[in-house]
C-alpha positions as CSV (number, residue, x, y, z in Angstrom):
1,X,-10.5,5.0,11.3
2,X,-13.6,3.3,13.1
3,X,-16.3,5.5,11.7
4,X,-18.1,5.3,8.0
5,X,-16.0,7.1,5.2
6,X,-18.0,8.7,2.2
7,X,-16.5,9.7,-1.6
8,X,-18.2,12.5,-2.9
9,X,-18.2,11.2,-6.3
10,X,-20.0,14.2,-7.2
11,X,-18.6,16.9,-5.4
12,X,-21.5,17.7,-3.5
13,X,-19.6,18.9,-0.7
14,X,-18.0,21.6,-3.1
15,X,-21.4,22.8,-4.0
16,X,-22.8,22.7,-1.0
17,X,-19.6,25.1,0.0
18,X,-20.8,27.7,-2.4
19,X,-24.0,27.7,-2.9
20,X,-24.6,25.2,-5.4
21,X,-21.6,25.3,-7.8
22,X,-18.4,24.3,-6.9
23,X,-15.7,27.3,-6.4
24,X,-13.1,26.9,-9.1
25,X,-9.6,28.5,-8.3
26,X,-7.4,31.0,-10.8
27,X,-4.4,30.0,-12.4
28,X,-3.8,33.6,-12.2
29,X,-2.4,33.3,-8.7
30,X,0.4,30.2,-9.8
31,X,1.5,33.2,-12.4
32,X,3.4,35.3,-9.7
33,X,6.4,33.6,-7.9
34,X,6.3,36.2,-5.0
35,X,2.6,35.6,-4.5
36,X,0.4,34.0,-1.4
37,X,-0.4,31.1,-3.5
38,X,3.2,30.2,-3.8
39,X,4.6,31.0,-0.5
40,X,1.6,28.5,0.5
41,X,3.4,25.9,-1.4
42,X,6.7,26.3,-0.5
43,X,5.7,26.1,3.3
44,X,4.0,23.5,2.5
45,X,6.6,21.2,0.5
46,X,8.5,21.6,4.0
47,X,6.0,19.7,6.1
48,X,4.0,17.4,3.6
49,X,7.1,14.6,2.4
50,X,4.2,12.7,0.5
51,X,1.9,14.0,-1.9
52,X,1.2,13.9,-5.2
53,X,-0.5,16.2,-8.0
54,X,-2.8,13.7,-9.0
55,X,-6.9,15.1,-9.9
56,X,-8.7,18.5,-10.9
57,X,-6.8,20.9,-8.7
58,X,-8.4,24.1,-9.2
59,X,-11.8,22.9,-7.4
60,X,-11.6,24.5,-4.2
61,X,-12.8,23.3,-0.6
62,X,-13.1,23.8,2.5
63,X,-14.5,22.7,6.2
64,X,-17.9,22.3,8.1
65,X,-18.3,21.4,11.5
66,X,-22.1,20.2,11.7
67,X,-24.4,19.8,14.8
68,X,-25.5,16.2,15.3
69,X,-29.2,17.4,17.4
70,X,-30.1,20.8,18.9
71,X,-33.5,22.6,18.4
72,X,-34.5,25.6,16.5
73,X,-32.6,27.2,14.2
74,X,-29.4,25.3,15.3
75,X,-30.9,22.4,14.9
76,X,-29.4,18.5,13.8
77,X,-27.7,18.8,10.8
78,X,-27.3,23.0,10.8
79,X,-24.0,24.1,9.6
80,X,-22.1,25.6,13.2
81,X,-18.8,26.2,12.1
82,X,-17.6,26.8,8.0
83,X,-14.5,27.7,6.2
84,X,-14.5,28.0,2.4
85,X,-11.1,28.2,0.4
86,X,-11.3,31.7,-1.0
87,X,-7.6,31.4,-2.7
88,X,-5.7,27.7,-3.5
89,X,-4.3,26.6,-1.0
90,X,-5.8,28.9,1.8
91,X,-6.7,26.4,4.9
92,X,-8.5,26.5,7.4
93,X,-7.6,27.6,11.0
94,X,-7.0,24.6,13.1
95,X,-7.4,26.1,16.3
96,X,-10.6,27.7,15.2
97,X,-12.0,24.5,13.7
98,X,-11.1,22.5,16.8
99,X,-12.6,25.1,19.0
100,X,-16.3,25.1,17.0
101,X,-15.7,21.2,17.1
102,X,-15.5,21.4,20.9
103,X,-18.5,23.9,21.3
104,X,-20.7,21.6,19.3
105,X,-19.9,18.6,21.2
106,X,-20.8,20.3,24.4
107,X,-23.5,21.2,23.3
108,X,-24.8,18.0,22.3
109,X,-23.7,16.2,25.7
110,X,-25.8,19.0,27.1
111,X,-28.9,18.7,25.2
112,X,-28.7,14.7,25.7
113,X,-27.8,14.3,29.1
């Protein structure tokens, strides 16, 4: 990886996600077999091989895609594209994250060039 890597030591990022306090996640949901929560894991154990259970595990995440310049209300460093994990487990859309990804950037060779 060429580019700079943070640690959010103090889970910013997770505030930031919802509105200044970190989402924490239910147990509640690893109660019931049948439920999303573990039908996310089982199709998960078939595709991730290594992993581990390591850390807090009930703080929940998510995604932003944000603009690097613009104007207005859209301007450098304005959220464009954000998914917060409403349930454990629940990711985001890949295809929707690299679409927003790809509107941003062509928007920012547009305003540049």
């Amino acid at each position: 990886w060429p580019g700079p890597l943070y640690h959010d030591t103090s889970k910013s990022f997770y505030a930031a996600l919802n509105g200044g306090t970190p989402l924490r996640g239910s147990v509640l949901g690893l109660l019931n077999p049948w439920g999303s929560v573990w039908q996310r894991i089982r199709a998960a154990s078939k595709n991730v091989k290594e992993h581990n259970v390591r850390g807090e595990g009930l703080i929940m995440g998510g995604a932003m895609i944000i603009r690097r310049s613009g104007g207005g209300d859209g301007g450098e460093g304005s959220v464009a594209w954000m998914h917060v994990e409403s349930e454990i487990g629940f990711v985001a859309d890949p295809d929707a994250m690299l679409c927003a990804a790809r509107e941003v950037a062509e928007a920012g060779n547009t305003q540049q060039g």
